[in-house]
C-alpha positions as CSV (number, residue, x, y, z in Angstrom):
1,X,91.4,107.3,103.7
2,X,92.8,111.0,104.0
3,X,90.3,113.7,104.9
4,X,89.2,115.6,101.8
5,X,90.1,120.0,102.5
6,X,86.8,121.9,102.1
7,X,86.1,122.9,98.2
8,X,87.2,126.6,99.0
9,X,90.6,125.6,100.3
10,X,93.1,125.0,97.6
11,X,95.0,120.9,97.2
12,X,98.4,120.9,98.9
13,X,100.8,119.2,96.8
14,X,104.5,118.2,96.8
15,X,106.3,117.6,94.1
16,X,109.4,115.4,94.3
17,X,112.4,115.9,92.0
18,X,112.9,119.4,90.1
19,X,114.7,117.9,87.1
20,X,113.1,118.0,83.4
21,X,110.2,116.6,84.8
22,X,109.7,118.1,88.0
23,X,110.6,122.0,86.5
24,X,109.3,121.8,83.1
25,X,106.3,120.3,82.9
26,X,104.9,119.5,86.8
27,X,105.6,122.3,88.8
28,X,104.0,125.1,86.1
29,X,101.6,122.3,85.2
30,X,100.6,122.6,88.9
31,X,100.3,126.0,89.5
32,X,98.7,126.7,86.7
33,X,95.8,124.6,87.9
34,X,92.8,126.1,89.8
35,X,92.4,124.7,93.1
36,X,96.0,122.8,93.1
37,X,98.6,124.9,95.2
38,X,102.3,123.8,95.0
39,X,103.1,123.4,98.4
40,X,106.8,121.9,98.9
41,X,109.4,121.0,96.2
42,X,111.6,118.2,97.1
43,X,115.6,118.5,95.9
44,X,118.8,118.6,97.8
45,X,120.2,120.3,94.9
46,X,121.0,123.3,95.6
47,X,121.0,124.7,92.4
48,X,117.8,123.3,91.6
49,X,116.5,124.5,95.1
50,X,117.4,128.2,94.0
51,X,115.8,127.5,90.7
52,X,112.7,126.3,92.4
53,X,112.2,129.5,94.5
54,X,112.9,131.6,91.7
55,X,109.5,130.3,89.6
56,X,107.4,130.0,93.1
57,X,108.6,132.7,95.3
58,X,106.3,130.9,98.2
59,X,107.1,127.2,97.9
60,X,108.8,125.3,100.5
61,X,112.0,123.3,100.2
62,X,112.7,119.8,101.6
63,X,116.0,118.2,100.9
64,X,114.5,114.3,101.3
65,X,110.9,112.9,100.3
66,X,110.6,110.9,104.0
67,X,110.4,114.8,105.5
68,X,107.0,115.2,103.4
69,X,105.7,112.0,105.4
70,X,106.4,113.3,108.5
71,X,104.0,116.3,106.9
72,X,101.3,113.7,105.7
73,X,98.8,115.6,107.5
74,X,99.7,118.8,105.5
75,X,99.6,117.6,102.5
76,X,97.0,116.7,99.7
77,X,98.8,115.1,96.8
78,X,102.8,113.8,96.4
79,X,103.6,113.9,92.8
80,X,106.7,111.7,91.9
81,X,109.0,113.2,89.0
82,X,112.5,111.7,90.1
83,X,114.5,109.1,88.3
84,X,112.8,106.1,86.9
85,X,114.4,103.8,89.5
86,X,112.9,105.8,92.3
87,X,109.2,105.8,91.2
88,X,108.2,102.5,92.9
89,X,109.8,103.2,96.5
90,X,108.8,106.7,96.6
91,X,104.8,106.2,95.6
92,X,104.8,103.2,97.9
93,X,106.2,105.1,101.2
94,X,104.1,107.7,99.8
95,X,100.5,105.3,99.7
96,X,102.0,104.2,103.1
97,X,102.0,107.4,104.6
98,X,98.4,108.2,103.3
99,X,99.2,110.5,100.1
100,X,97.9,110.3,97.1
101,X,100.0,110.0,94.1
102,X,100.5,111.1,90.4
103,X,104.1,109.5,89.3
104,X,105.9,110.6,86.0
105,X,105.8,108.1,83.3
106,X,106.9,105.1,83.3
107,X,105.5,104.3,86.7
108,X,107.5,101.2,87.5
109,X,110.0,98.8,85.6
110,X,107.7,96.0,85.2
111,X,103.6,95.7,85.0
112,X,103.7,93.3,88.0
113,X,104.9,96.4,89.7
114,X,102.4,98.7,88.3
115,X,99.7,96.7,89.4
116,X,101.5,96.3,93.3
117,X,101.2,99.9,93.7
118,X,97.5,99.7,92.0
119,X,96.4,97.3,94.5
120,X,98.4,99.2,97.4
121,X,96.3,102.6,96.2
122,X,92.9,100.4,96.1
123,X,93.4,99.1,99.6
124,X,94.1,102.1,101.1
125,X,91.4,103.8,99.4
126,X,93.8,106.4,97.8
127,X,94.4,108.5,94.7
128,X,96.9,107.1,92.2
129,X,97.9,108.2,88.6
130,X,100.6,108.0,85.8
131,X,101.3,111.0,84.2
132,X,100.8,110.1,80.4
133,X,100.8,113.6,78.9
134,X,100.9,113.0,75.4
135,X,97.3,112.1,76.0
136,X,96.6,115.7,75.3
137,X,99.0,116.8,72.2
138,X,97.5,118.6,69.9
139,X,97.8,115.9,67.3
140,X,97.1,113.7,69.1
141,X,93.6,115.0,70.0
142,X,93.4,116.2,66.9
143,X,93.6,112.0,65.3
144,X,91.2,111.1,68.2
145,X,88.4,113.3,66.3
146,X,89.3,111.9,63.1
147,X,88.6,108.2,64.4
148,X,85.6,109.4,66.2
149,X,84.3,111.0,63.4
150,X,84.6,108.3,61.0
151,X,86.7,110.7,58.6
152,X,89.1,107.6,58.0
153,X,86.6,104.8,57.7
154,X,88.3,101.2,59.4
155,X,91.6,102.4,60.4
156,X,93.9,99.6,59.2
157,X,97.7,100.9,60.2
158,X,98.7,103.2,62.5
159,X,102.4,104.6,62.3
160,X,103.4,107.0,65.4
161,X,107.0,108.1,65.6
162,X,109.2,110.3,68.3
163,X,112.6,110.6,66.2
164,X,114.5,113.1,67.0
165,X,118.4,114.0,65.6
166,X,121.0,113.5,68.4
167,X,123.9,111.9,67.3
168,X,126.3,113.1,70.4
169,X,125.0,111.5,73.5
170,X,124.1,113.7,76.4
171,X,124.7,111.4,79.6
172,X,122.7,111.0,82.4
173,X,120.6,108.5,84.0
174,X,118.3,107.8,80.9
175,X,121.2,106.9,78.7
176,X,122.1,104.5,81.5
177,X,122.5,100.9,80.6
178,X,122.0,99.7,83.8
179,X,118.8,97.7,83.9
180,X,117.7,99.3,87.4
181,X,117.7,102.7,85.9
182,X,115.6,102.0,83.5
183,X,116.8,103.9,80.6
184,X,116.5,103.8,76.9
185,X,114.3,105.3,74.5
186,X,111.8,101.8,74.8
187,X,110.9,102.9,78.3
188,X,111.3,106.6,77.9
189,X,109.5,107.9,73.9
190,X,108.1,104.1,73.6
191,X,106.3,104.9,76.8
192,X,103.9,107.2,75.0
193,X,103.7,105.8,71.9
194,X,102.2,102.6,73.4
195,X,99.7,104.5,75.6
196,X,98.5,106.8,72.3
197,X,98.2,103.0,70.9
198,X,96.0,101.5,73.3
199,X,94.0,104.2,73.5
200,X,93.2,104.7,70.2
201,X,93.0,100.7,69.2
202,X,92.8,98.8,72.6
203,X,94.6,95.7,73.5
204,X,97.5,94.1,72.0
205,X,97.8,90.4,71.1
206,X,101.2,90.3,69.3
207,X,104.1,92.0,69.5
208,X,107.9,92.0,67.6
209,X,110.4,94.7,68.5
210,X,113.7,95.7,66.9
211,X,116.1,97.5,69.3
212,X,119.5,99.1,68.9
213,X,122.2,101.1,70.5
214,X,123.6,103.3,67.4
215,X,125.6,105.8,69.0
216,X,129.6,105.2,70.0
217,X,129.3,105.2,74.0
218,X,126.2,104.4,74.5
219,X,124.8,101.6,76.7
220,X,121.1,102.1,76.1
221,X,118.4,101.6,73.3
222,X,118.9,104.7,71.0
223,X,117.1,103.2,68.3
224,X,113.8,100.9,68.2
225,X,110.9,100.0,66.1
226,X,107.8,98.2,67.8
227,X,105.0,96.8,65.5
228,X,101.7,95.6,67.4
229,X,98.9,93.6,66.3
230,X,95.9,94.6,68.4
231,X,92.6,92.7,69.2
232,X,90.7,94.5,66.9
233,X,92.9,93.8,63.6
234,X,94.6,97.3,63.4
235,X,98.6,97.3,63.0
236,X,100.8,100.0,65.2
237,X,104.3,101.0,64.1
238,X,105.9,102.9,66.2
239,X,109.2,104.3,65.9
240,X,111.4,106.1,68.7
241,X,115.1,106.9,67.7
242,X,117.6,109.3,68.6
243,X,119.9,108.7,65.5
244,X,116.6,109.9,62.6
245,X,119.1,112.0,60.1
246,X,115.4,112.7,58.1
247,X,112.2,112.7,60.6
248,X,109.6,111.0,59.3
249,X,106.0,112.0,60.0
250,X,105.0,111.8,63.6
251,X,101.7,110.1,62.3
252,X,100.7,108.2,59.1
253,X,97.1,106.8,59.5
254,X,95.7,104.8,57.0
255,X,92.4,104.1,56.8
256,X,89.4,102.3,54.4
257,X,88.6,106.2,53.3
258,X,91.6,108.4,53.8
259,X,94.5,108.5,55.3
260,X,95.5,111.2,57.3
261,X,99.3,112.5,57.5
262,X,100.5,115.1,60.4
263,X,104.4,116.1,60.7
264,X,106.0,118.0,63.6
265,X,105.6,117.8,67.5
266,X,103.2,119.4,69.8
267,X,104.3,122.7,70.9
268,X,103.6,122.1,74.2
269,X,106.7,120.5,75.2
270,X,108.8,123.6,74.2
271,X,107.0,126.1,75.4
272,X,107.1,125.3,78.7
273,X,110.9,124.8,78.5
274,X,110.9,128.8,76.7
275,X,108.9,129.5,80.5
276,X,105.8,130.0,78.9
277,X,102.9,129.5,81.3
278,X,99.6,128.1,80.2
279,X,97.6,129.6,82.8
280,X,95.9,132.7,80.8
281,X,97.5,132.1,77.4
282,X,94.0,131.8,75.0
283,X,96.5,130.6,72.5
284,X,98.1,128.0,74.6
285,X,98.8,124.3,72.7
286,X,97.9,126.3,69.3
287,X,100.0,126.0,66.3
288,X,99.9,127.6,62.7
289,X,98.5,126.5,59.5
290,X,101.5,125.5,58.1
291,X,101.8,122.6,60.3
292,X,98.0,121.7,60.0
293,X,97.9,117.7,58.6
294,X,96.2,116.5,55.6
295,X,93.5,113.9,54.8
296,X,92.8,112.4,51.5
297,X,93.0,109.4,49.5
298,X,95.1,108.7,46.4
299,X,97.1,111.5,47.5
300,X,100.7,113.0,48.4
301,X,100.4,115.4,51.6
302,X,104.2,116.2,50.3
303,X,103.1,117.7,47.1
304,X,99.9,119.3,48.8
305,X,97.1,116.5,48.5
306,X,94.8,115.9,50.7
307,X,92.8,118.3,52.5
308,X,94.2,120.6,55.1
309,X,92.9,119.3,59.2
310,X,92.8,122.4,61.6
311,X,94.7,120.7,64.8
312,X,92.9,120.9,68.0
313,X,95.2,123.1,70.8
314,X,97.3,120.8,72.7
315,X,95.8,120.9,76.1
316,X,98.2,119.6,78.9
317,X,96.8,121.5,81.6
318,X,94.0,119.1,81.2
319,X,95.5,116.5,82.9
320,X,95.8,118.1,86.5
321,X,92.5,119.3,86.3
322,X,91.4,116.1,86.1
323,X,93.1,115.1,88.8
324,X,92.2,118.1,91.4
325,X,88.6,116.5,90.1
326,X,89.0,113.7,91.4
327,X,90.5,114.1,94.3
328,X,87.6,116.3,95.2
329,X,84.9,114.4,93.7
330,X,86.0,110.7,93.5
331,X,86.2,110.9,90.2
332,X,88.4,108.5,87.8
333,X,92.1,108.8,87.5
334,X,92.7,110.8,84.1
335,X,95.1,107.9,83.5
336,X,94.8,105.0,85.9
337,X,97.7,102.9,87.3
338,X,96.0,99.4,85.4
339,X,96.5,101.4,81.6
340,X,99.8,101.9,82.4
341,X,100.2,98.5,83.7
342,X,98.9,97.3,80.4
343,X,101.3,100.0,78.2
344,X,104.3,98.1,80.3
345,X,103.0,94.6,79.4
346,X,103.8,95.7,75.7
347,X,106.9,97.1,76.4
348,X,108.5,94.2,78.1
349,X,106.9,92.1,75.5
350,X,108.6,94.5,73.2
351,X,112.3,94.2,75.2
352,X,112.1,90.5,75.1
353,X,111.2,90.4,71.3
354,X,114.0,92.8,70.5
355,X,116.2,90.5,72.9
356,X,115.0,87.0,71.1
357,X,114.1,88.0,67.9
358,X,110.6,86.2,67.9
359,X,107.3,87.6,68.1
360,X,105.7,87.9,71.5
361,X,102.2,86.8,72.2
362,X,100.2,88.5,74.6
363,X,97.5,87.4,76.7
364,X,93.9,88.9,77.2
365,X,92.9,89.8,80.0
């Protein structure tokens, strides 16, 4: 196991890719966090490289990820926010060097994978996380109170959607149709809206998936609806599509006592692409009252039924705290490599029932 820095000396971490991931949400999401220090950035873009030193004056530059495990001794934490296809080699020379490891959602291709670099992390007695962020959107906490709370009574359906308008394709590695990239909105959206299922209504028994590729020139899934049966009796329908003309609401909960109905997206997400910071922003993850959602029965939130629900902030920042925690204090993984082993289960399950047309049965484990 690697040596633990004393408490007053700040994590060393490395961050590996500085696309969307790696500049939007880990790097600020890093420095923002007390007692985390972004140490190196990993790119042999050079553009990107510029970009890098222009947000963190004092970060060092390596153009390849095997120069950080030549620096294994140096460092704390390798965080892995590269291309899909990369995240399995680069966390497992990463566990092989000694470093700890948060990877970028999804963490591998299959579950059998996921669970490979779980046992890898176990046996070496290292740190290993996934980096399911939409764990901490604002509605998304806000719906976690709700259930808590018993404001809905038995939830019986839960509908979750990421649609967004894009009709002209934008290229790139996600819209790739090339099985090892693993693009697609299934893997990509559907990645969150099966963790925010599972841990809100546990384990899935069933699954039956609809998938399609909508726009001209694209090779990937731009369009796909997933409906889960879980343990406990409650229905999921999630939606993730690219091609929405008229976006639905991102959740429609319907419970034995109200439903509750939230529309829009966590600000989160765009704020950090504007450049703002969370670090010393009181009003960081907030959003107005017009966006609030509603809870009622009998009711149209449309026409203004239902009661108006204050939404929690959005708290992303959360999520490398917990981390710098447990690295410190041997504390559990905020998200641990076995629940997003699980999430993947129900997305290939979902692949092959969109492939097969048939429903997918699941095992328990």
């Amino acid at each position: 196991m690697t040596s633990t820095p004393p408490a007053a000396s700040p994590l060393r971490v490395a961050l590996v890719g500085y696309g969307l991931a790696g500049s939007v949400f880990h790097g600020p999401l890093v420095a923002a966090t007390e007692g985390l220090t972004l140490d190196t950035v990993v790119t042999a873009n050079a553009e990107r490289q510029a970009r890098a030193r222009g947000e963190f004056p004092d970060v060092r530059i390596a153009h390849t990820p095997e120069e950080l495990w030549d620096r294994a001794a140096e460092l704390d934490l390798v965080v892995i926010a590269s291309p899909n296809r990369t995240h399995v080699p680069l966390a497992t020379a990463a566990l092989e060097a000694g470093l700890s490891v948060v990877v970028d959602k999804p963490v591998a291709g299959t579950a059998a994978q996921a669970r490979e670099l779980a046992a890898l992390a176990e046996g070496r007695g290292l740190f290993l996380s996934v980096f399911h962020n939409r764990r901490w959107d604002n509605d998304f906490r806000t719906l976690q109170h709700l259930i808590t709370n018993g404001a809905l009574g038995e939830v019986q359906r839960f509908e979750s959607r990421f649609e967004r308008w894009r009709p002209q394709l934008k290229g790139g590695w996600r819209e790739s149709g090339a099985p090892e990239e693993i693009g697609g909105l299934l893997y990509d959206l559907g990645s969150h809206l099966v963790d925010q299922a599972l841990v809100l209504f546990g384990p899935v028994v069933r699954v039956y998936a609809e998938s399609d590729v909508r726009r001209p020139g694209a090779e990937a899934d731009d369009d796909t609806f997933i409906a889960l049966t879980h343990t406990n009796g409650v229905r999921s329908h999630l939606y993730v599509s690219a091609t929405t003309a008229q976006l639905g609401p991102r959740f429609k909960v319907l419970g034995s006592k109200a439903g509750f109905v939230k529309y829009g997206l966590d600000p989160q997400e765009a704020a950090l692409r504007e450049g703002q910071r969370p670090r010393g922003d009181m009003a960081w993850g907030m959003e107005p009252e017009s966006s609030w959602g509603r809870l009622g029965a009998g009711e149209s939130p449309l026409t203004g039924g239902g009661d108006p629900v204050p939404t929690l902030p959005g708290d992303y920042p959360a999520y490398y705290a917990a981390v710098a925690t447990a690295l410190r204090e041997g504390t559990a993984a905020p998200v641990t490599a076995a629940q997003a082993a699980a999430c993947l289960d129900v997305l290939e399950a979902a692949r092959r029932s969109a492939e097969y047309g048939t429903v997918v049965d699941l095992p328990t484990r």
